[in-house]
mmCIF file as gemmi writes it, N, C-alpha and C atoms, coordinates in Angstrom:
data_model
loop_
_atom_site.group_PDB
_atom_site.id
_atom_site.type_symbol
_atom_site.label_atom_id
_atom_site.label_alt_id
_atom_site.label_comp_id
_atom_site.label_asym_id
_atom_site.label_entity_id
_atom_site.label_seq_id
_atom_site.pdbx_PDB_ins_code
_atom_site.Cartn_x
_atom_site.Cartn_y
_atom_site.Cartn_z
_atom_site.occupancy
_atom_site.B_iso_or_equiv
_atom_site.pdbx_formal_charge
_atom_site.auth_seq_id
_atom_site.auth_asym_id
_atom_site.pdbx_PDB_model_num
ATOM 1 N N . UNK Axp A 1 ? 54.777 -3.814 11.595 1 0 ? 1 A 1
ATOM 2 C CA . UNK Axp A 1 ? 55.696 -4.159 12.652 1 0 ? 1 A 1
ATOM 3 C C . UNK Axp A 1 ? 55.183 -5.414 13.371 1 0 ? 1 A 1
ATOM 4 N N . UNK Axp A 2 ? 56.158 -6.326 13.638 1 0 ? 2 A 1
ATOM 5 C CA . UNK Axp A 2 ? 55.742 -7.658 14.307 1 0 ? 2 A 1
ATOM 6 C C . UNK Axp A 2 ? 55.693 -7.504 15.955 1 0 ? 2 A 1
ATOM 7 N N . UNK Axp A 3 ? 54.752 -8.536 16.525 1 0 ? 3 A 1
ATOM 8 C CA . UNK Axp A 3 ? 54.555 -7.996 18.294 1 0 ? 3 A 1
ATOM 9 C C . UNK Axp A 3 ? 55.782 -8.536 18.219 1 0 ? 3 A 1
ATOM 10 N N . UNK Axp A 4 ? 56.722 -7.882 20.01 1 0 ? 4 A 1
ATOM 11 C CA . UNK Axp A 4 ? 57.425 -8.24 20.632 1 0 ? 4 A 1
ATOM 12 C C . UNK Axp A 4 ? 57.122 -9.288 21.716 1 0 ? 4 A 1
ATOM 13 N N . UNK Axp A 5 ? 57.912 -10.549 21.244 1 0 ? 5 A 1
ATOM 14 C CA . UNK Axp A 5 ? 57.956 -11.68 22.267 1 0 ? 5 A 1
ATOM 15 C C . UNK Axp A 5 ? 58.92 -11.042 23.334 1 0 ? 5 A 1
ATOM 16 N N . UNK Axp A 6 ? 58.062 -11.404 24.424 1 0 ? 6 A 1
ATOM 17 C CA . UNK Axp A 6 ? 58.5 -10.61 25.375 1 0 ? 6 A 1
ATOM 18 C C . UNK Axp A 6 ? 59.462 -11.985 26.482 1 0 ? 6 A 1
ATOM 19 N N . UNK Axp A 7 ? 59.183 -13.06 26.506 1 0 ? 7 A 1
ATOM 20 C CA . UNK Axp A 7 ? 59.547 -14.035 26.713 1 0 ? 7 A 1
ATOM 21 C C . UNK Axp A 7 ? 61.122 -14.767 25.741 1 0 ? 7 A 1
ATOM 22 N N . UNK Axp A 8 ? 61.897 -15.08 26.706 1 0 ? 8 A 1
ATOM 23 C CA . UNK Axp A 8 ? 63.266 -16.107 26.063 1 0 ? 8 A 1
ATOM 24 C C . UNK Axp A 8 ? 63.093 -17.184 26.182 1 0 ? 8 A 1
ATOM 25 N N . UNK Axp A 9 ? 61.909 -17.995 26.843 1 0 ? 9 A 1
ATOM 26 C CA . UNK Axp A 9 ? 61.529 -19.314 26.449 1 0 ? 9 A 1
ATOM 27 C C . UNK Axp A 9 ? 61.028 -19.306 25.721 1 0 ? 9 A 1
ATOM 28 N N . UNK Axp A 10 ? 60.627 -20.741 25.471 1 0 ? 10 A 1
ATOM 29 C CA . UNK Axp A 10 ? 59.799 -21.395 24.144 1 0 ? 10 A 1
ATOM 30 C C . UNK Axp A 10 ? 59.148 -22.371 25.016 1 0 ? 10 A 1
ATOM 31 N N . UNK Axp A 11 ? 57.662 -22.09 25.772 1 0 ? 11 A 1
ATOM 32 C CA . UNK Axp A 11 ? 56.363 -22.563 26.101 1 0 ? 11 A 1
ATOM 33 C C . UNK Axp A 11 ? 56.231 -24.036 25.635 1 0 ? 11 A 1
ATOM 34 N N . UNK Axp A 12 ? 55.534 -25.137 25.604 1 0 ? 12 A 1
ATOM 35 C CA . UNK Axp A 12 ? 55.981 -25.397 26.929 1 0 ? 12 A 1
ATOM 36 C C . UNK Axp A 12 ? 57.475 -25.509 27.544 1 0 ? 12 A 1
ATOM 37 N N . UNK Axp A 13 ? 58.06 -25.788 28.232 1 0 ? 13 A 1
ATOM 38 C CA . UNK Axp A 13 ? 59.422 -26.278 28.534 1 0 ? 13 A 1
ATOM 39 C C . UNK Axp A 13 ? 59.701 -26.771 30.256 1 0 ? 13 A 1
ATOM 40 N N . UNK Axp A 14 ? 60.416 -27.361 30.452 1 0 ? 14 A 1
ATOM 41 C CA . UNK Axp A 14 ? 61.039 -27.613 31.898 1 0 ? 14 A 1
ATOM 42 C C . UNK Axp A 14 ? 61.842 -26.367 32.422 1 0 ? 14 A 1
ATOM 43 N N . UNK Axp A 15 ? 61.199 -25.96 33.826 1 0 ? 15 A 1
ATOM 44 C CA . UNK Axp A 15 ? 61.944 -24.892 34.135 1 0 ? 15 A 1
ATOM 45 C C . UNK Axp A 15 ? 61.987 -24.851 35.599 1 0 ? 15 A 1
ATOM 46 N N . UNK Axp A 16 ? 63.39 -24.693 35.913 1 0 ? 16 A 1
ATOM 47 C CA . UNK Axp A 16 ? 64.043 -25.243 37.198 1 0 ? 16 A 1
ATOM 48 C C . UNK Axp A 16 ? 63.192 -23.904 38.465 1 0 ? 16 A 1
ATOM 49 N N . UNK Axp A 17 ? 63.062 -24.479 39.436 1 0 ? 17 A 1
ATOM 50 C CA . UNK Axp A 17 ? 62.921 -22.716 40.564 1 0 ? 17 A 1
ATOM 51 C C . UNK Axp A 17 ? 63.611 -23.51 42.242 1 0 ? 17 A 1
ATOM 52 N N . UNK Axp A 18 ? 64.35 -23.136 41.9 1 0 ? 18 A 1
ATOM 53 C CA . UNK Axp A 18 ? 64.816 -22.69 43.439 1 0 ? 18 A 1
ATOM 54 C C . UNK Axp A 18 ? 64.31 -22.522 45.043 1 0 ? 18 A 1
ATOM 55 N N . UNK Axp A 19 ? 64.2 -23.095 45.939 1 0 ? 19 A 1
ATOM 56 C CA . UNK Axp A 19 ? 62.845 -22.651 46.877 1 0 ? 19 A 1
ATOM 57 C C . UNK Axp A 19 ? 63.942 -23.228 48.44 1 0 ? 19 A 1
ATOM 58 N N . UNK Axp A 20 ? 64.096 -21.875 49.117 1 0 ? 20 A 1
ATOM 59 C CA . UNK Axp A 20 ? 64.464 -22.336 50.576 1 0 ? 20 A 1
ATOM 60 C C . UNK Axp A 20 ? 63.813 -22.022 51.741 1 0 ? 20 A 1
ATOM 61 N N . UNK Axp A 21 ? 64.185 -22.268 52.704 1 0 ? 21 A 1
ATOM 62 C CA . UNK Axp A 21 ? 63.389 -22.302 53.99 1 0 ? 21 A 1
ATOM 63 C C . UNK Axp A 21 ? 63.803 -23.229 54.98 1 0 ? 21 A 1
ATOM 64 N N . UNK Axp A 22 ? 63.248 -22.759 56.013 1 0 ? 22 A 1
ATOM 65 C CA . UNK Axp A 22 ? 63.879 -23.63 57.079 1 0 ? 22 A 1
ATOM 66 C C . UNK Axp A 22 ? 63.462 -24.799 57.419 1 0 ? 22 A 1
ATOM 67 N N . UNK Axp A 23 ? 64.238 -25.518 57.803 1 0 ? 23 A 1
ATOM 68 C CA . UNK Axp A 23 ? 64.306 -27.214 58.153 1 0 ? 23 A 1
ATOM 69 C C . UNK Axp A 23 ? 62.429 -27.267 58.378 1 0 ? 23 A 1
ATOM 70 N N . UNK Axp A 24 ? 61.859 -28.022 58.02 1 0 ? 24 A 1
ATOM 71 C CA . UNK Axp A 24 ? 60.704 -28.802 58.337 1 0 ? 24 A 1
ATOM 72 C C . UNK Axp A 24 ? 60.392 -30.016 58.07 1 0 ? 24 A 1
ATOM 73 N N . UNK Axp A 25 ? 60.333 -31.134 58.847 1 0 ? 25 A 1
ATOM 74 C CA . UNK Axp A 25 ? 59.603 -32.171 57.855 1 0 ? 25 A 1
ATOM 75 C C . UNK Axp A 25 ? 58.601 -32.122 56.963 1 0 ? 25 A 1
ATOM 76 N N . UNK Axp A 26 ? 57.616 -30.989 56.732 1 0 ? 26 A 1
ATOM 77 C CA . UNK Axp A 26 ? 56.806 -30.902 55.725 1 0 ? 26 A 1
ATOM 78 C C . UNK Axp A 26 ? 57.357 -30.218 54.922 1 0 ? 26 A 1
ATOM 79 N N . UNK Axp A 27 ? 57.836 -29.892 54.433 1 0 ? 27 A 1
ATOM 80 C CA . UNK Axp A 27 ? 58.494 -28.406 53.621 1 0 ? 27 A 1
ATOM 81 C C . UNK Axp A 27 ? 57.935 -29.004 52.08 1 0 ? 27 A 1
ATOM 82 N N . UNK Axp A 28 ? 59.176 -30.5 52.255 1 0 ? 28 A 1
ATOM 83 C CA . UNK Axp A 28 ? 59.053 -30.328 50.816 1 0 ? 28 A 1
ATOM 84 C C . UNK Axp A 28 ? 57.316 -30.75 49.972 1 0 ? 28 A 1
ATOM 85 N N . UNK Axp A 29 ? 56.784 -31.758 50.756 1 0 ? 29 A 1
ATOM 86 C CA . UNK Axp A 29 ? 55.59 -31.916 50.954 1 0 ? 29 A 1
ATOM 87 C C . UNK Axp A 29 ? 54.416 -30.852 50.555 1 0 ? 29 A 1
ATOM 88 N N . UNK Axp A 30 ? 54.634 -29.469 51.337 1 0 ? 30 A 1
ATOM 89 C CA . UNK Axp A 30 ? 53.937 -28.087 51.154 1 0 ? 30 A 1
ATOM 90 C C . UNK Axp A 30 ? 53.983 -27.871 49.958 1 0 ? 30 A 1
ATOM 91 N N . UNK Axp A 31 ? 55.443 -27.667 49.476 1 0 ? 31 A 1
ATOM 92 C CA . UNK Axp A 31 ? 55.896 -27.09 48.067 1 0 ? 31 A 1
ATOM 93 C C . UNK Axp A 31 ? 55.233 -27.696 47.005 1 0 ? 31 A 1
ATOM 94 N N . UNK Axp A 32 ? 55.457 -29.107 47.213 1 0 ? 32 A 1
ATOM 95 C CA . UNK Axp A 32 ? 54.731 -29.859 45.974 1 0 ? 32 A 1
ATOM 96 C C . UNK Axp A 32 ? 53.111 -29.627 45.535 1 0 ? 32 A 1
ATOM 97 N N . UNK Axp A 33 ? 52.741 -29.162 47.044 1 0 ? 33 A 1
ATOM 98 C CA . UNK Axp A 33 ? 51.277 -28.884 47.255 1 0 ? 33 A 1
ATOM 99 C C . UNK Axp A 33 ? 51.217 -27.467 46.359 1 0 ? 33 A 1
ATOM 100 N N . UNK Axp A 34 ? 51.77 -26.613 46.142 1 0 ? 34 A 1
ATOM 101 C CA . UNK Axp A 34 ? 51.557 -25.036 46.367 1 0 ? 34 A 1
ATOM 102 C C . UNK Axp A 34 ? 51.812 -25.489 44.665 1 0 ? 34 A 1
ATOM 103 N N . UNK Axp A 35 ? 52.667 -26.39 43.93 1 0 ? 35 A 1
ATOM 104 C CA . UNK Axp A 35 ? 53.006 -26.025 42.606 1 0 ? 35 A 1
ATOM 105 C C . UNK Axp A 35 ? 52.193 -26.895 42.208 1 0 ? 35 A 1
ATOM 106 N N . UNK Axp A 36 ? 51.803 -28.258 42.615 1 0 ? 36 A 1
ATOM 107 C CA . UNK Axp A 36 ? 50.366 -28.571 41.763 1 0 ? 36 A 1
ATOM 108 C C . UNK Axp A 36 ? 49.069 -27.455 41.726 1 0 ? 36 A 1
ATOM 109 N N . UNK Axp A 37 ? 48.838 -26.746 42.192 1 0 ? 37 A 1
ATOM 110 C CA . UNK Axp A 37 ? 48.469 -25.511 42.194 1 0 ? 37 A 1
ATOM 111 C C . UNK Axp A 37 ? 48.14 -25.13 40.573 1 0 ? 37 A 1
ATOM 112 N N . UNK Axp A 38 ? 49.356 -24.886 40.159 1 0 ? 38 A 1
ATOM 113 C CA . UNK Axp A 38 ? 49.339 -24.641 38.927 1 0 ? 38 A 1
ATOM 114 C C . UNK Axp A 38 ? 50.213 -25.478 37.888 1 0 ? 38 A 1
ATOM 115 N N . UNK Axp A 39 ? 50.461 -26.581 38.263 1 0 ? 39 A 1
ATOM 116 C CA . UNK Axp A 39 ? 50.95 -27.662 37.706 1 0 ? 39 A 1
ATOM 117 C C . UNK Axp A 39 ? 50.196 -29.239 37.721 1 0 ? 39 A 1
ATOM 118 N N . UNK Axp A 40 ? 49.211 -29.155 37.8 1 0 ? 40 A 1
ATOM 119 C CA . UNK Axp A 40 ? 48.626 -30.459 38.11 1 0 ? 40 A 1
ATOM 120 C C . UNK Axp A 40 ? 49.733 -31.961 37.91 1 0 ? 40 A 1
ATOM 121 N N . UNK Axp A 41 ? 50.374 -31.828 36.918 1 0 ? 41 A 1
ATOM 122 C CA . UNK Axp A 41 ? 51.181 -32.855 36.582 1 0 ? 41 A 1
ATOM 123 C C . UNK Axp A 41 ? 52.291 -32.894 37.565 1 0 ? 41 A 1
ATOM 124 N N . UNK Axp A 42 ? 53.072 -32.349 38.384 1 0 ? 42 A 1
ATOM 125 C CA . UNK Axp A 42 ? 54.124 -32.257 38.903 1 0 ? 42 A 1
ATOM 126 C C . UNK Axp A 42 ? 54.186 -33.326 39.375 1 0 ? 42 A 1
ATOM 127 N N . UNK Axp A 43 ? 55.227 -33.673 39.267 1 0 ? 43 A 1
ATOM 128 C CA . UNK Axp A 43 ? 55.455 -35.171 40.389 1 0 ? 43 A 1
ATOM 129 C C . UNK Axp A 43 ? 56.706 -34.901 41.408 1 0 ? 43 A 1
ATOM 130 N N . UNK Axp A 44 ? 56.173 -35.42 42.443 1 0 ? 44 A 1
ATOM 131 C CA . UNK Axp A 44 ? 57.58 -35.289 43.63 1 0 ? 44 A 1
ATOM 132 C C . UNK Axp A 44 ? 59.089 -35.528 43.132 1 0 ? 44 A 1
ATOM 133 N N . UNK Axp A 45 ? 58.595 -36.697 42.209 1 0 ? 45 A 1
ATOM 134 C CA . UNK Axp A 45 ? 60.235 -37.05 41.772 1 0 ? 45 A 1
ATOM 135 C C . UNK Axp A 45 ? 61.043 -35.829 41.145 1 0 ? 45 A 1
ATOM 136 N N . UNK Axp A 46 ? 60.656 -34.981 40.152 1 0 ? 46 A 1
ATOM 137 C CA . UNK Axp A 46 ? 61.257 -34.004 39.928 1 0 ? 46 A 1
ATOM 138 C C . UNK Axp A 46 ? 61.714 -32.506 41.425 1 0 ? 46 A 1
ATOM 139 N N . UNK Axp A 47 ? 61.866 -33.321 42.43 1 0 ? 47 A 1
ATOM 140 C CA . UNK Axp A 47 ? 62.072 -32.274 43.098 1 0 ? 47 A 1
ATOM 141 C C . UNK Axp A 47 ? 63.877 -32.581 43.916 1 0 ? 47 A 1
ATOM 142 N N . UNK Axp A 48 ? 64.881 -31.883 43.861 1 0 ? 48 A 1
ATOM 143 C CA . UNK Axp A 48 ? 66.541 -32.059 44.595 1 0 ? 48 A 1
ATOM 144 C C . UNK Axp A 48 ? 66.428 -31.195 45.757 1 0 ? 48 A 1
ATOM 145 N N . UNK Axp A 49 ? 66.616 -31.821 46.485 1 0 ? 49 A 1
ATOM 146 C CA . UNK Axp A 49 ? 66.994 -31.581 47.895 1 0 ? 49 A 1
ATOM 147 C C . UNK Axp A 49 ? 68.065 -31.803 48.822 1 0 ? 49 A 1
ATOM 148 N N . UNK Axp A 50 ? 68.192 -30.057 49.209 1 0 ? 50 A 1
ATOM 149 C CA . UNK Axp A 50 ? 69.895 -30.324 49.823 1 0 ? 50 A 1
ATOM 150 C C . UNK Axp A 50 ? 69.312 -29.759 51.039 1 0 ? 50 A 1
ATOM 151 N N . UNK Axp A 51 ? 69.925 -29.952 52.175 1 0 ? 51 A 1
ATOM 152 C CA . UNK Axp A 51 ? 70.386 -29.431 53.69 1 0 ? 51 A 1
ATOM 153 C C . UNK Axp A 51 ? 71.389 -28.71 53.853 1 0 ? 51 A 1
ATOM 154 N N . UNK Axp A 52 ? 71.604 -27.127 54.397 1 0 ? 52 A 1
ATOM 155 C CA . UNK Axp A 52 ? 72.593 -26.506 54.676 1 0 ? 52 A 1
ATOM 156 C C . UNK Axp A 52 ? 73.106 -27.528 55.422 1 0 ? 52 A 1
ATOM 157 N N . UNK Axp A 53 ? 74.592 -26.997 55.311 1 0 ? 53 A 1
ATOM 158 C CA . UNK Axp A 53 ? 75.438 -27.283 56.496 1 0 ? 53 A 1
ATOM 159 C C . UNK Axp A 53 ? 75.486 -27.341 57.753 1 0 ? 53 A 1
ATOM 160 N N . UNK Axp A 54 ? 74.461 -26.271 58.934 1 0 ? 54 A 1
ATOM 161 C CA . UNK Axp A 54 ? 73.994 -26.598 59.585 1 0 ? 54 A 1
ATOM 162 C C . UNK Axp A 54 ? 72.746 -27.594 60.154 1 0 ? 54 A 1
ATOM 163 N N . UNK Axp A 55 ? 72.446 -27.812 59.098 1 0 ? 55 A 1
ATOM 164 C CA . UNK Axp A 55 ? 70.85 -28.398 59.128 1 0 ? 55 A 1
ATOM 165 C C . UNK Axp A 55 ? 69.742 -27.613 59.421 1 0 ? 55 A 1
ATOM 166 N N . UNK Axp A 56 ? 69.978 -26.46 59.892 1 0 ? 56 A 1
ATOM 167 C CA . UNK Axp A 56 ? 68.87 -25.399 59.902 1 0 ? 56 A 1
ATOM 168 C C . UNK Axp A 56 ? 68.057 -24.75 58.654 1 0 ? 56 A 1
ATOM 169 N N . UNK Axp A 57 ? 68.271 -25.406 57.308 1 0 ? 57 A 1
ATOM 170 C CA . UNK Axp A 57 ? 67.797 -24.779 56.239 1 0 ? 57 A 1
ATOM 171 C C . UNK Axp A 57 ? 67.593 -25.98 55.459 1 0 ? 57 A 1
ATOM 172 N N . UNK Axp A 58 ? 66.157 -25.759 54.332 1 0 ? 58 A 1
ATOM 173 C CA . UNK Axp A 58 ? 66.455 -27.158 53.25 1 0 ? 58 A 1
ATOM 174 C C . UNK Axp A 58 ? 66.427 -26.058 52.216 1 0 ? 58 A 1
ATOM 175 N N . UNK Axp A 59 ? 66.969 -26.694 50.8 1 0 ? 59 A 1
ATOM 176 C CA . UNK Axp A 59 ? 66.528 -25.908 49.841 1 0 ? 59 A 1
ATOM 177 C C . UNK Axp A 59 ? 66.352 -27.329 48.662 1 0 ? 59 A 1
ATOM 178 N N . UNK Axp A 60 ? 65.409 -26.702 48.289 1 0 ? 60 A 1
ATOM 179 C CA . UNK Axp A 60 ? 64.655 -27.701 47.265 1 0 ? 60 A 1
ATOM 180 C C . UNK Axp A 60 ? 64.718 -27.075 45.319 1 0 ? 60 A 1
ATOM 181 N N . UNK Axp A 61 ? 65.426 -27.664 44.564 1 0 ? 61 A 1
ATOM 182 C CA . UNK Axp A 61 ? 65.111 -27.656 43.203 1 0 ? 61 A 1
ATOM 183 C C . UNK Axp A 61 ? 63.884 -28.109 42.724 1 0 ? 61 A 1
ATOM 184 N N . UNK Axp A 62 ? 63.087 -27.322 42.448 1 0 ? 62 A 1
ATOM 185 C CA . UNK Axp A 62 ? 61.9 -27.958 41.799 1 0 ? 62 A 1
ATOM 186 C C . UNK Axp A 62 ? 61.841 -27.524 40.228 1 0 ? 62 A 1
ATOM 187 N N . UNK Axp A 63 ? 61.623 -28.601 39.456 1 0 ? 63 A 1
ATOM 188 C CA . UNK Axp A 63 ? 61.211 -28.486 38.158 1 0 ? 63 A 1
ATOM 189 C C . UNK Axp A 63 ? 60.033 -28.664 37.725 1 0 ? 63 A 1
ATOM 190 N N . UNK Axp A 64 ? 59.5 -27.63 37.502 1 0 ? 64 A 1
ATOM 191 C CA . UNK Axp A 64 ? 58.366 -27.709 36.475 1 0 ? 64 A 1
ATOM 192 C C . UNK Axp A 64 ? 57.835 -27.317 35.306 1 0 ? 64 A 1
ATOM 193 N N . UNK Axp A 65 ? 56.594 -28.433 34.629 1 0 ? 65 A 1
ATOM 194 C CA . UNK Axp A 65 ? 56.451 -28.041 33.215 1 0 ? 65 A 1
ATOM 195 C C . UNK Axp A 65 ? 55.801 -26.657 32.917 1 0 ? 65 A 1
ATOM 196 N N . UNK Axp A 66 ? 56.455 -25.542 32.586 1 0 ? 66 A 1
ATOM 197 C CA . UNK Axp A 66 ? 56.261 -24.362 32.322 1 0 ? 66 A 1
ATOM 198 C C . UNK Axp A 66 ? 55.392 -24.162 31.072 1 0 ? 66 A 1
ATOM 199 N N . UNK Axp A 67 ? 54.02 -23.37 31.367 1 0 ? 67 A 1
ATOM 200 C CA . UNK Axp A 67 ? 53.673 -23.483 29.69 1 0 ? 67 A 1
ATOM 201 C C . UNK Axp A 67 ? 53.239 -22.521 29.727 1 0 ? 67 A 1
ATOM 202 N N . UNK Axp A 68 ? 53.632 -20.97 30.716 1 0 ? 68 A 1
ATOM 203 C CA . UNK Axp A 68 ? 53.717 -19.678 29.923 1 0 ? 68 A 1
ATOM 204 C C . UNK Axp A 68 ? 54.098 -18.712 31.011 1 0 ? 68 A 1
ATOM 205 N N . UNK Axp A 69 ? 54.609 -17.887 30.462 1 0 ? 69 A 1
ATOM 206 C CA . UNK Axp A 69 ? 55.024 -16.897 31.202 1 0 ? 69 A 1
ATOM 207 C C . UNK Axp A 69 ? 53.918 -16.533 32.667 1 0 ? 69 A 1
ATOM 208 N N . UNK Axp A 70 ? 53.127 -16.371 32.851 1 0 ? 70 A 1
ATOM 209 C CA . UNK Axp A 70 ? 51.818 -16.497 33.392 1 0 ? 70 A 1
ATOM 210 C C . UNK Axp A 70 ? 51.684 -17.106 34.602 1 0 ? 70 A 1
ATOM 211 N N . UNK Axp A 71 ? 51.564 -18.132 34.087 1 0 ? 71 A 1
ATOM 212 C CA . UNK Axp A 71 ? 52.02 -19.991 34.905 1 0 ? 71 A 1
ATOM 213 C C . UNK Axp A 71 ? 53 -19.461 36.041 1 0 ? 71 A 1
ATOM 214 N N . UNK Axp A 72 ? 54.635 -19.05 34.987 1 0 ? 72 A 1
ATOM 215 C CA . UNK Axp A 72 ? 55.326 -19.251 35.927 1 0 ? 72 A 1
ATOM 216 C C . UNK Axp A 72 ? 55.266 -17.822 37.392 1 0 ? 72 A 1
ATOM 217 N N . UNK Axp A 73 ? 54.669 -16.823 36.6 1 0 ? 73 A 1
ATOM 218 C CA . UNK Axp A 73 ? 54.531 -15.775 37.828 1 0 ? 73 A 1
ATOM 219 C C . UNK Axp A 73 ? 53.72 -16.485 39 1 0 ? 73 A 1
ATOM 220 N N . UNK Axp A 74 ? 52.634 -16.705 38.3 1 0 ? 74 A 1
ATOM 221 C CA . UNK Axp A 74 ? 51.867 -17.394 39.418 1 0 ? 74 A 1
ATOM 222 C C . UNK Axp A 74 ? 52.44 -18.206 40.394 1 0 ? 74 A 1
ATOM 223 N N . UNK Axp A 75 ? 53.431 -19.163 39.644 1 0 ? 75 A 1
ATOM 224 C CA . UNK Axp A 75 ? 54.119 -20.181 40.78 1 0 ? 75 A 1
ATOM 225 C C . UNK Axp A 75 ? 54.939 -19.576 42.053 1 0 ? 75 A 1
ATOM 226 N N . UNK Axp A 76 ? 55.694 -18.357 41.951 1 0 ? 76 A 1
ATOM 227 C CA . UNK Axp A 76 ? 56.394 -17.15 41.648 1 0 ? 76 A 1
ATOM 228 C C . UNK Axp A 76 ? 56.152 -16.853 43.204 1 0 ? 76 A 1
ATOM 229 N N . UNK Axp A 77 ? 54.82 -15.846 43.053 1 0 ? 77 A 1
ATOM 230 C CA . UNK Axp A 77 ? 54.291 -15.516 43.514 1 0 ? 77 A 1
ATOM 231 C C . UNK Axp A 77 ? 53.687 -16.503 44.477 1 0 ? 77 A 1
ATOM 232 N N . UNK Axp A 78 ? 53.211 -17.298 44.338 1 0 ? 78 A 1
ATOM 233 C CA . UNK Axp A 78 ? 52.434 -18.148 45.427 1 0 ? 78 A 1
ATOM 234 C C . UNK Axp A 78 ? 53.768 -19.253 46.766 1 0 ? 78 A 1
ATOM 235 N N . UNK Axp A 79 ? 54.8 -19.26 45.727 1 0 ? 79 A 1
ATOM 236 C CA . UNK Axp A 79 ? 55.963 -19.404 46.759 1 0 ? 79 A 1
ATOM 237 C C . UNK Axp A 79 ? 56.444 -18.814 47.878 1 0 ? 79 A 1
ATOM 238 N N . UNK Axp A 80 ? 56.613 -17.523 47.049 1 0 ? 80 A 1
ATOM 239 C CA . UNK Axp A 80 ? 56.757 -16.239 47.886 1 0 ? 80 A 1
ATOM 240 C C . UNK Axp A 80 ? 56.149 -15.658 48.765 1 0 ? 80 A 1
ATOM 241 N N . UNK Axp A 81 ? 55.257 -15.949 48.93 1 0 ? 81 A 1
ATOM 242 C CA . UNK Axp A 81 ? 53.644 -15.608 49.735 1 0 ? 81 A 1
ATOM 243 C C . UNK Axp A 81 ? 53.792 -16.428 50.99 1 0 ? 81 A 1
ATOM 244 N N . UNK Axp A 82 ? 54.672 -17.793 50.73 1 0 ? 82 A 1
ATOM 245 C CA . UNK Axp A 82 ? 53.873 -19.087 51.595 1 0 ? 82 A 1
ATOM 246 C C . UNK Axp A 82 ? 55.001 -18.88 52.667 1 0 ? 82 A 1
ATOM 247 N N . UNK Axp A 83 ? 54.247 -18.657 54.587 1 0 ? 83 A 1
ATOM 248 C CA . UNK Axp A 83 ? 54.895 -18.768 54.997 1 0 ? 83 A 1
ATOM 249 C C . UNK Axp A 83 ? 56.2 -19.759 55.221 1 0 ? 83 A 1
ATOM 250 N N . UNK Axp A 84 ? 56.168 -20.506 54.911 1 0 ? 84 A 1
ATOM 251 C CA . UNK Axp A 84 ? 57.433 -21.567 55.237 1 0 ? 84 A 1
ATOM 252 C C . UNK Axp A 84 ? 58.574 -21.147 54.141 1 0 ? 84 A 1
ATOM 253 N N . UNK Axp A 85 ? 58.397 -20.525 53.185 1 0 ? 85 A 1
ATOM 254 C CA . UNK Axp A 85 ? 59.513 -20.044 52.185 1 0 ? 85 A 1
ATOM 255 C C . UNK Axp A 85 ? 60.402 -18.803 52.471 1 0 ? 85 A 1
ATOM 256 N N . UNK Axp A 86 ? 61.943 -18.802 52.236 1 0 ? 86 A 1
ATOM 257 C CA . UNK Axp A 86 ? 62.398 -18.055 52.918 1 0 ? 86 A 1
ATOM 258 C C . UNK Axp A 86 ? 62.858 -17.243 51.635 1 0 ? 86 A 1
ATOM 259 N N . UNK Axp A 87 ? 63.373 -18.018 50.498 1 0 ? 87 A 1
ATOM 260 C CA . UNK Axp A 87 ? 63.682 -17.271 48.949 1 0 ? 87 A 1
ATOM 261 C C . UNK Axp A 87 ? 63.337 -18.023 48.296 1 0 ? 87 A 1
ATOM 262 N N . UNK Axp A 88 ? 63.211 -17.584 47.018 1 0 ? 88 A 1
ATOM 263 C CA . UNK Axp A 88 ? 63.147 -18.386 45.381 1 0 ? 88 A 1
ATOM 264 C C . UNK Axp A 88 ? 63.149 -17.57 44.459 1 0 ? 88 A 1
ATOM 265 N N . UNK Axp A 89 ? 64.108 -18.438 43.937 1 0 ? 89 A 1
ATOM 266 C CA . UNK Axp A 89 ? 65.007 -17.977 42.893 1 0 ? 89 A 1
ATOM 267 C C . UNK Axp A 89 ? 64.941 -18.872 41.368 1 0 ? 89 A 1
């Protein structure tokens, strides 16, 4: 019997995450901080940034180079953790 890939990617790859929270001028700054973490390569440029409608919220697209299931918990997790994050998805 062959192992079960437990994963629907294919390692390395670009993989989008989601990240909101409320208005800060550092926010997006932090974030970039928290995913070189486990991305050394990340660059700011891969990051989209929108403002609710009120302006009380940013939410940031960040892409990064994913190279295992692992990786991405970690990123995951260390988002989730960080006070200034409100979801990620």
């Amino acid at each position: 019997m062959s192992p079960v890939n437990e994963s629907l990617f294919e390692f390395p790859c670009d993989f989008p995450i989601k990240v909101m929270g409320k208005s800060h001028p550092d926010f997006a700054e932090t974030i970039v901080t928290v995913v070189r973490d486990f991305d050394p390569t990340f660059e700011a440029s891969r990051i989209e940034m929108r403002a609710s409608s009120g302006g009380n919220y940013i939410g940031l697209t960040v892409t990064v180079r994913a190279t295992s299931r692992e990786q991405l918990d970690d990123i995951y997790r260390a988002l989730t953790g960080h006070p200034m994050v409100s979801v990620v998805l």
